[in-house]
C-alpha positions in Angstrom: 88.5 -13.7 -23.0 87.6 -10.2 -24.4 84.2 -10.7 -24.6 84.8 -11.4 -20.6 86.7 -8.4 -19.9 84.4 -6.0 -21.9 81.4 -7.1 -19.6 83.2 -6.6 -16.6 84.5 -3.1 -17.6 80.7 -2.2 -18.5 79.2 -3.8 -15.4 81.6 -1.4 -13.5 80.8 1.7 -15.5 77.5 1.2 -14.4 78.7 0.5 -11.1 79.9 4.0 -11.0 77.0 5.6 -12.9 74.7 4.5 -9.7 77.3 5.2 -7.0 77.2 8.9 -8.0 73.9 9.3 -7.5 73.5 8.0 -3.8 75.7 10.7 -2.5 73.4 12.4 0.3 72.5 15.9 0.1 74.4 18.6 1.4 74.1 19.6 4.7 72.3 15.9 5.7 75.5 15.1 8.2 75.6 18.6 10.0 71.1 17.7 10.6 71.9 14.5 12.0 74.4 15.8 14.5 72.4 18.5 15.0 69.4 15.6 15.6 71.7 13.5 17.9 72.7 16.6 20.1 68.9 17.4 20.4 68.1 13.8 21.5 70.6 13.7 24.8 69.0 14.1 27.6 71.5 14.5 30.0 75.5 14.7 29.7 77.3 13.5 26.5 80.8 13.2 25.1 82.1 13.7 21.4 82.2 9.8 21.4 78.1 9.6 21.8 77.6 11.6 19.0 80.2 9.4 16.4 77.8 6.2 17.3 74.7 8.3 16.7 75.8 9.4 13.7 78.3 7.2 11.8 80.0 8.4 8.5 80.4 11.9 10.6 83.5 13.0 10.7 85.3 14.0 14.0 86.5 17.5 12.6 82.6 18.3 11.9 81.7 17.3 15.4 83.6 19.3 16.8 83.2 22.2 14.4 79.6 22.5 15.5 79.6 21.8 19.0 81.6 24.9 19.1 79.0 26.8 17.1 76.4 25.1 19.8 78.5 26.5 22.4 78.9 30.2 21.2 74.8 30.2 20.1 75.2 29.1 24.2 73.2 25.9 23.3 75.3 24.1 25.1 78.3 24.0 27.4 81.4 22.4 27.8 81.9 20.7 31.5 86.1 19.5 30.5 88.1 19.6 28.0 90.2 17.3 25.7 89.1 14.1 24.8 87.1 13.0 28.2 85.1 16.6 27.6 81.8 16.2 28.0 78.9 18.2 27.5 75.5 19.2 28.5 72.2 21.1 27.0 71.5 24.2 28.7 68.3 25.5 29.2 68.4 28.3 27.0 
């Protein structure tokens, strides 16, 4: 029964060894929303984005659609959660 249990606690040590190196480089969720904002082509909501880029979270989203907005990259056409958005030519 030890024997058992030391294998398992090993096998999960490793486990965690290769876990924590598959984290993604910093700054690879803000390219792909970046990305998914750059492949619209017409209007989109907050909602398009989260399927184009899963594992994103909603605060970050939002975070740099406002940044997109002041660079005037993009603008808003509503607000609150039906808000949806459009490229501008600039």
């Amino acid at each position: 029964m030890n024997f058992l249990l030391f294998i398992l606690t090993q096998a999960c040590q490793e486990f965690e060894q290769h876990v924590g190196h598959l984290r993604s480089p910093r700054g690879e969720k803000t390219e792909a929303v970046l990305a998914a904002v750059d492949r619209q082509i017409s209007i989109f909501r907050v909602a398009d984005l989260q399927a184009a880029c899963p594992g994103v979270g909603l605060d970050l989203i939002r975070r740099l659609l406002a940044r997109l907005q002041k660079e005037k990259k993009i603008k808003s056409l509503g607000t609150g959660r039906s808000a949806q958005w459009e490229k501008t030519l600039n």
